[in-house]
N, C-alpha and C positions, 0 to 999 in steps of 0.2 A: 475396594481401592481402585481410583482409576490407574490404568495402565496404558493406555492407548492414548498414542501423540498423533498432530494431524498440523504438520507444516506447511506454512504457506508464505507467499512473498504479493507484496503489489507497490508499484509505483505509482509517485505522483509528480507526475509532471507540468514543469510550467511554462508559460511564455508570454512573459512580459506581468502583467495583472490581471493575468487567467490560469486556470487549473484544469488538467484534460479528466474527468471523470466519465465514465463508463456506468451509463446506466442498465447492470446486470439483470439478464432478463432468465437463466438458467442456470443452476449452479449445485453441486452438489452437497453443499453447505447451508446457502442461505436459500431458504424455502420459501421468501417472496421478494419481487423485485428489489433492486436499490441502487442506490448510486456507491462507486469503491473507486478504487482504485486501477491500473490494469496490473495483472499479473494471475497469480493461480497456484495448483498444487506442486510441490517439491516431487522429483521423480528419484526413484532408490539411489541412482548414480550421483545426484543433486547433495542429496541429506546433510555432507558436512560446508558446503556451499552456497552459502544463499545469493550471490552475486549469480554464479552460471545459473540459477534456478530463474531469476529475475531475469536475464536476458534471451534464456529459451523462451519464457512467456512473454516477453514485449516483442519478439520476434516473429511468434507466434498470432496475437493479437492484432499487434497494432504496423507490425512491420519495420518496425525500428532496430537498428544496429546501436552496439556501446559509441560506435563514431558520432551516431546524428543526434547524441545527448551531452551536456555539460555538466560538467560538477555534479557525476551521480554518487550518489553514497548513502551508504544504510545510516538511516537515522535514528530510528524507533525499532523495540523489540518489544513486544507484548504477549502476555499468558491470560487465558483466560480458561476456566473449567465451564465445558460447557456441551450436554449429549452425550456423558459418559468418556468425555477426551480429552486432554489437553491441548489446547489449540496454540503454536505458537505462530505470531506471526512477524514478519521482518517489512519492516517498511522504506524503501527509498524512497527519496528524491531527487528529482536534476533537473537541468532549464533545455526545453528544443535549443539545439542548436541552429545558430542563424544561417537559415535558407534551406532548412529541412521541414517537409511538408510528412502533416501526419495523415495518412490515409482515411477517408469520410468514414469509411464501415469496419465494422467488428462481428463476425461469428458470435461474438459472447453476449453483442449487446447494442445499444447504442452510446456514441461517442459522441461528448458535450465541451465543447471549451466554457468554461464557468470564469463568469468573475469571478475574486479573491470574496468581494463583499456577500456574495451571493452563496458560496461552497457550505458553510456551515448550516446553511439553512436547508440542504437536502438531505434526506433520506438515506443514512448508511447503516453500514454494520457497526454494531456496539462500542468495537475496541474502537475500528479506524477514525469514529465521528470524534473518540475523543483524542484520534493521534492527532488528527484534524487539527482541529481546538486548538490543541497546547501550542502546537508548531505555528500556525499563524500567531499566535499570541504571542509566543516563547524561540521555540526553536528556529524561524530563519533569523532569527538576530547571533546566535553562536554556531558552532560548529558541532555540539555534543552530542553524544551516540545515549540517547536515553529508553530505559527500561519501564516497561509498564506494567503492573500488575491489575487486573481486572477482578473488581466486587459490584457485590448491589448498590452502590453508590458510585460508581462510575470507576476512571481506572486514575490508578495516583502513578505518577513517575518518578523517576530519580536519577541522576546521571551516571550512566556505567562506567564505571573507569577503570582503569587499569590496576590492578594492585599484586 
C-alpha cells in the first residue's frame, strides 16, 4: 500500500502573451531536465497551506513578493501515484504585475518568458504538461478550482466544488 505523500506547489506566471517557465536543471523528483513551473517542496510548517508554500518558493526562486503578482489563485490540484508515493500537486496562477521586473537567474534553473503558442510544445512533467493543456484551452476562460487525477492515459479533470 502506498503511504507516503510528497507535496508540492509551482506557479505559472504571465505577462501579457507569454508564460515564465523554468527550465529545471536539478531536482529531487524529476531526474532529467524539463521545463515547470516555479515553485517546489511544501516545508512541515507549510502542509495545511499551499498559498504560504507558494510564495516561500517564488521568493525564494524568482524573488517575487504576493504585491509584484495579480490575480494569484490556486487553480489545479492534481494526484498522481508515482515512486511508491502519492504526489500531490497545487498549481497557481497570476499575471506580473505592471512594472515588476522578474529577475534574469534562478538557483534551480534557467528562466524562459515563452509565448502562449509555443508552452505546450516543451518538455515538462507528466501532471503539469497536462494542467498546461487544459488551462490554455479551458481554464483561463472561468475561474474554477479543478481537480486532476493522473493515469496511463493522461490526467482527466473535473471541477472541485463546494458541497
Amino acid at each position: 500500500m502506498v503511504g507516503k505523500l510528497r507535496n508540492m506547489v509551482s506557479l505559472y506566471l504571465m505577462a501579457g502573451d507569454r508564460m515564465l517557465l523554468l527550465y529545471r536543471i536539478g531536482s529531487r523528483v524529476l531526474r532529467n531536465p524539463c521545463w515547470c513551473g516555479i515553485g517546489g517542496h511544501f516545508e512541515k510548517e507549510e502542509l495545511n497551506d499551499a498559498r504560504a508554500a507558494l510564495l516561500r518558493e517564488v521568493s525564494e526562486e524568482i524573488g517575487l513578493a504576493e504585491k509584484d503578482m495579480e490575480g494569484l489563485q490556486l487553480r489545479y490540484i492534481t494526484l498522481r501515484q508515482k515512486d511508491g508515493e502519492i504526489r500531490q500537486n497545487y498549481y497557481f496562477f497570476a499575471r506580473l504585475a505592471t512594472g515588476t521586473v522578474v529577475q534574469d537567474t534562478c538557483n534551480e534553473g534557467v528562466l524562459e518568458w515563452v509565448p502562449l503558442t509555443e508552452v505546450c510544445g516543451r518538455d515538462m512533467p507528466y501532471s503539469a504538461g497536462y494542467v498546461i493543456r487544459h488551462y490554455l484551452e479551458t481554464g483561463r476562460q472561468d475561474e474554477t478550482l479543478y481537480c486532476g487525477v493522473a493515469d496511463r492515459q493522461g490526467v482527466q479533470f473535473v471541477a472541485l466544488e463546494e458541497v
